[in-house]
N, C-alpha and C positions, 0 to 999 in steps of 0.2 A: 782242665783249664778253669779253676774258678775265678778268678782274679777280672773277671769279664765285667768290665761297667757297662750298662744297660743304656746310660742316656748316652754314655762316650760313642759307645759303639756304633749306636743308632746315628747320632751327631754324624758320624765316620762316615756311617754307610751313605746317608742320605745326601754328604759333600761327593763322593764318588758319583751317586746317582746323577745328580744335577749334571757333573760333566761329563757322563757318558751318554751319548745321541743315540746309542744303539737300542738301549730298554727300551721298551713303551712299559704303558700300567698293571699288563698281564705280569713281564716280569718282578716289578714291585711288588706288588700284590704276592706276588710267588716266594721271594725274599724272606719278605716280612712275616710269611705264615712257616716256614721254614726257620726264620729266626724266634717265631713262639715256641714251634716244637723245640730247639737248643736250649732256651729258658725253662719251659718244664723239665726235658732231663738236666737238669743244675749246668748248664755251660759243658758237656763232656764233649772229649777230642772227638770222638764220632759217636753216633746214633740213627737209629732205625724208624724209618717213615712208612706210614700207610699214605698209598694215593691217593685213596678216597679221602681221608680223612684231610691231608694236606687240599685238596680240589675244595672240599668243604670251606675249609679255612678261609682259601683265598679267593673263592668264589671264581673258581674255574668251571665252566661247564662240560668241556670237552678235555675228551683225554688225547686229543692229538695235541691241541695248544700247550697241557700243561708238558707233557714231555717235551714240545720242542722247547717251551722258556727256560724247562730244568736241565736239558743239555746245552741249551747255549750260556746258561750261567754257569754251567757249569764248565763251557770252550770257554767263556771269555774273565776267569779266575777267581769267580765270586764263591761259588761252592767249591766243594769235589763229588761228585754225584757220582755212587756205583753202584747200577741197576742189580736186585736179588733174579733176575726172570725166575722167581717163584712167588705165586700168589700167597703162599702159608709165612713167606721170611721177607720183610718188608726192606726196603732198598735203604742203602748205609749214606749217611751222607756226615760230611766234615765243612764245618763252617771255621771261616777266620777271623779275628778278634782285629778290623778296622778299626778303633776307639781308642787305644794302644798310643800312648809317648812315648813308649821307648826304644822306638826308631824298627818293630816289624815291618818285615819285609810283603808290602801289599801284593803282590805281583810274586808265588812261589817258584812259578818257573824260571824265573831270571836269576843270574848268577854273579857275584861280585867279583870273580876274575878276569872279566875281559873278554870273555871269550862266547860274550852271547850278540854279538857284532854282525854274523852271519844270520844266514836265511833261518827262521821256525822251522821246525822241522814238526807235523802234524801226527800222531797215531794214523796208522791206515783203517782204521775200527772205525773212526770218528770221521762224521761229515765232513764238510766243511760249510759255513752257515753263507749263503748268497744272498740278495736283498732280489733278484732275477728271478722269476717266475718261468724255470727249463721248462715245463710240461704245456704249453702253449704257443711255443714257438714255429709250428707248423701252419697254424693260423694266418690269413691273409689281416693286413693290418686296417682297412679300408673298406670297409661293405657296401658301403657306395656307390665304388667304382668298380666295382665286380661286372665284367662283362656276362650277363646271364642268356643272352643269346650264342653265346660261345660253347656252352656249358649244353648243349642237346636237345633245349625246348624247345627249337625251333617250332616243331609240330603241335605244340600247343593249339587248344583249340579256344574257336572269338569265345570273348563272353555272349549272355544271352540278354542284357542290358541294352535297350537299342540308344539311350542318351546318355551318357554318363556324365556329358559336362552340360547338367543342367543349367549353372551359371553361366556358361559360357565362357570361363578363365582361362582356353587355351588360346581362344580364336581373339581377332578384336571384337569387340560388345559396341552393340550400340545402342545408348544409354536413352535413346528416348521412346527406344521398346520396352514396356516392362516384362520383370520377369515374371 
C-alpha cells in the first residue's frame, strides 16, 4: 500500500479520534507510535512490532495498559492486531489507510449487502471490553455504615486513655471553664 498520504491519513485519523469517547491518550499515543512504525516499513499491508520498542515510542509504562489499548483498538476496528506469543517473532499488525477519498470502507467488518442488520456476533477468544470494574464487586459500598459491633469485637478491650475528649466536644462545654 503505498499510495498512503501521511497528512491525509493523519487528518482521517485524528477526525475519527475526536468522535470516538471511547479512547483516552494512552490509546492515541498507542496509534500514533504504531502509525510511525507503518511509516518506517514504506506503508506495507502488514508488519512486525516489538513491544518494547512500540511501549518506548508511545511512552507506555506498563505492559498490562499497552496490551489492553492494543486489543481494544484493535476490538473497536482501528488496527488488526495478531499477537506472535513468541518473544523471538514480534506481533503482526495491519493498519488502514483513514486519509483515503475514494470512498474505503472505515469499518472492515461491515458488509454492503444488507445483511449486517442483526446482532455482532463477537470471537469467543476475544474479551469483550466493560467500562465496569467485575473484580470489586463483593465489597460493601459504604464504610461508614458498616456495623462493627456486628462483626465480633464485641470483646474488645477499653482503651488505657482515661480522657479522650480533652475538648470536651462530645458533652456540652461550658465556655466560661477554660480548657
Amino acid at each position: 500500500m503505498e499510495d498512503v498520504n501521511y497528512i491525509k491519513h493523519l487528518n482521517g485519523v485524528f477526525d475519527l479520534f475526536s468522535k470516538d469517547s471511547r479512547l483516552n491518550p494512552t490509546h492515541i499515543s498507542l496509534y500514533i507510535a504504531l502509525f510511525q512504525f507503518w511509516n518506517t516499513n514504506y506503508f506495507k499491508q502488514e508488519f512486525f512490532i516489538n513491544r518494547d520498542e512500540v511501549m518506548q515510542i508511545a511512552k507506555i509504562g506498563s505492559k498490562s495498559t499497552y496490551h489492553r489499548c492494543i486489543k481494544e483498538l484493535n476490538h473497536w476496528s482501528y488496527i488488526v492486531y495478531t499477537p506472535s506469543h513468541n518473544p523471538f517473532k514480534g506481533s503482526r499488525i495491519k493498519m488502514f489507510d483513514f486519509g483515503t477519498s475514494d470512498g474505503q470502507v472505515v469499518n472492515p467488518s461491515r458488509t454492503d449487502i444488507g445483511t449486517s442488520n442483526g446482532q455482532a456476533v463477537v470471537p469467543i477468544n476475544k474479551p469483550i471490553q466493560t467500562l465496569e470494574n467485575q473484580k470489586n464487586n463483593n465489597k460493601p459500598r459504604n464504610f461508614k455504615k458498616l456495623d462493627v459491633d456486628a462483626s465480633g469485637n464485641r470483646n474488645k478491650q477499653k482503651t488505657t486513655v482515661p480522657y479522650q475528649d480533652n475538648l470536651k466536644t462530645k458533652k456540652h462545654k461550658n465556655y466560661n471553664e477554660p480548657l
